[in-house]
C-alpha positions in Angstrom: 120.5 40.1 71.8 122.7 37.4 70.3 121.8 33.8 70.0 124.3 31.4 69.4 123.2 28.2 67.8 126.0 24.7 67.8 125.3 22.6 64.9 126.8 19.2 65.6 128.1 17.2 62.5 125.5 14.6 62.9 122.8 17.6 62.0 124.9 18.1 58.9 122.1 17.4 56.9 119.7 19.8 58.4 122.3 22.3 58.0 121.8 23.2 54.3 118.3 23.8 55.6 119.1 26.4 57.7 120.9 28.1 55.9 119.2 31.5 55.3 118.0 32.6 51.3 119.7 35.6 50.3 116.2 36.8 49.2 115.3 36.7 53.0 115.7 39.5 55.8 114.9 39.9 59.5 112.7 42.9 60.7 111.9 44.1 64.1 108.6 45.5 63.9 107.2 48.4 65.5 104.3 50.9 66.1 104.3 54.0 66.2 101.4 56.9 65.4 99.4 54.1 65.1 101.2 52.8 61.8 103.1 49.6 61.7 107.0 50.4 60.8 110.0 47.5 60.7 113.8 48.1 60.4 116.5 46.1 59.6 117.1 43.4 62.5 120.6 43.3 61.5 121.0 46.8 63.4 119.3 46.0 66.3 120.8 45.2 69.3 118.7 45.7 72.3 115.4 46.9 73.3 114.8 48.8 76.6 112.0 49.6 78.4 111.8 52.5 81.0 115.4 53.9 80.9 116.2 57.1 82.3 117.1 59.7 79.6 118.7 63.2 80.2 117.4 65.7 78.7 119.9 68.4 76.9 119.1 72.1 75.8 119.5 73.3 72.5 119.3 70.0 70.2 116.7 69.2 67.5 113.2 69.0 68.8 113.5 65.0 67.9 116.1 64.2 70.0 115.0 63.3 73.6 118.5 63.7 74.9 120.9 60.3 75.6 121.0 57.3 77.6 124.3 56.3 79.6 124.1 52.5 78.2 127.0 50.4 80.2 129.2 53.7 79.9 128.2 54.2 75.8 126.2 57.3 75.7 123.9 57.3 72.9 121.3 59.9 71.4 117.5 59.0 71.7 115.6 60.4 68.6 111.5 59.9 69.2 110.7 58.7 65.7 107.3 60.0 65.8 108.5 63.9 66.5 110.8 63.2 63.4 108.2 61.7 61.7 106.5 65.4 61.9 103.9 63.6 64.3 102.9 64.7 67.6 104.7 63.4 70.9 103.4 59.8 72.5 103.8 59.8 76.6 103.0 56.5 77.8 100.4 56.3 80.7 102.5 54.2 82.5 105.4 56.7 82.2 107.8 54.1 80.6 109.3 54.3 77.3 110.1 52.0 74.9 113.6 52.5 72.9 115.0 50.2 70.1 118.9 50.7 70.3 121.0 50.6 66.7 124.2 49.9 66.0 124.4 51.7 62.0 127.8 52.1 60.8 129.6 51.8 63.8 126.9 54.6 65.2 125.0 54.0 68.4 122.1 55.7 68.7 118.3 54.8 70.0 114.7 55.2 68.8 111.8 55.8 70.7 108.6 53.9 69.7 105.4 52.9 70.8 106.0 49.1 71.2 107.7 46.7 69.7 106.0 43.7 68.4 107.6 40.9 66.6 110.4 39.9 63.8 109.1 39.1 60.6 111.2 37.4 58.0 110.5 39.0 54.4 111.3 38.3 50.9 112.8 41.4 50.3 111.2 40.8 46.5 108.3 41.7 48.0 109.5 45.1 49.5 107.8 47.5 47.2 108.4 51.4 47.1 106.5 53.7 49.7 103.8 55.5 48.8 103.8 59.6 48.4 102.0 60.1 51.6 104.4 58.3 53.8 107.1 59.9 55.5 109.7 59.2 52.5 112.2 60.5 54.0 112.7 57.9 56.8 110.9 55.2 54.7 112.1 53.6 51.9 109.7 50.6 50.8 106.8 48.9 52.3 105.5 45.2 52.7 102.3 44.3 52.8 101.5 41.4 55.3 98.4 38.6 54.9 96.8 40.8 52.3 95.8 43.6 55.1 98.6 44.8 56.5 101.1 47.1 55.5 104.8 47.2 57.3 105.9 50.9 56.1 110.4 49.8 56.1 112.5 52.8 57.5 116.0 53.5 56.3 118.2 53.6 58.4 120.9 56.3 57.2 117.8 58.3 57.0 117.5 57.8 60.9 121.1 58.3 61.5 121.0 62.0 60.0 120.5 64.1 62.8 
């Protein structure tokens, strides 16, 4: 998921412009139980659909088991079931898993779907409300006056 952009010198100008405000953050947003969550793009470094997990006995109820990922095995945690929430199945059997990198940890969530990267002013990132999961979220945004991005933590995630 990198993109790699060449700036020639003639585009010096247009440069400056694109240089991104420190106010300013990417976030990969997602649904799951129906809510609308986002995360940190900076940790994101793949999304995969439909790939084959193996189960394992005697982890947390979250934790689907791990995905062999170009020989990097990496835990899957369904975010709803640590959410307290019940399980999703998709009809079409597939799953959906947003792959971190936090702290040098590799480890995948499993959402709903994935929709789009928003860029926020993280000014506008207020603190979550008391009947969010707190825990795993810590702010929220709201979006066009009607929308509400709850913003997980990710070393909340991490904690297994």
């Amino acid at each position: 998921m990198s993109n790699n952009i060449n700036i020639s010198d003639s585009n010096q100008d247009q440069t400056n412009e694109l240089v991104q405000n420190d106010n300013i953050k990417k976030f990969l947003t997602f649904i799951s139980d129906k809510l609308t969550f986002g995360i940190d793009a900076s940790y994101v470094t793949e999304i995969i659909i439909n790939h084959n997990i193996t189960f394992l006995p005697i982890v947390p109820y979250y934790i689907k088991g791990i995905i062999n990922l170009r020989g990097q095995i990496i835990p899957i945690i369904d975010i709803r079931l640590k959410m307290g929430k019940e399980e999703y199945i998709r009809e079409d059997g597939s799953n959906c898993i947003i792959v971190l990198n936090i702290d040098s940890t590799m480890l995948g969530i499993m959402v709903d779907t994935v929709n789009q990267v928003l860029d926020v002013d993280t000014k506008k990132i207020s603190p979550p409300t008391v009947n969010n999961c707190v825990e795993l979220v810590n702010g929220m945004i709201t979006i066009n006056d009607n929308s509400t991005v709850l913003i997980l933590d990710c070393n909340a995630i991490k904690k297994i």
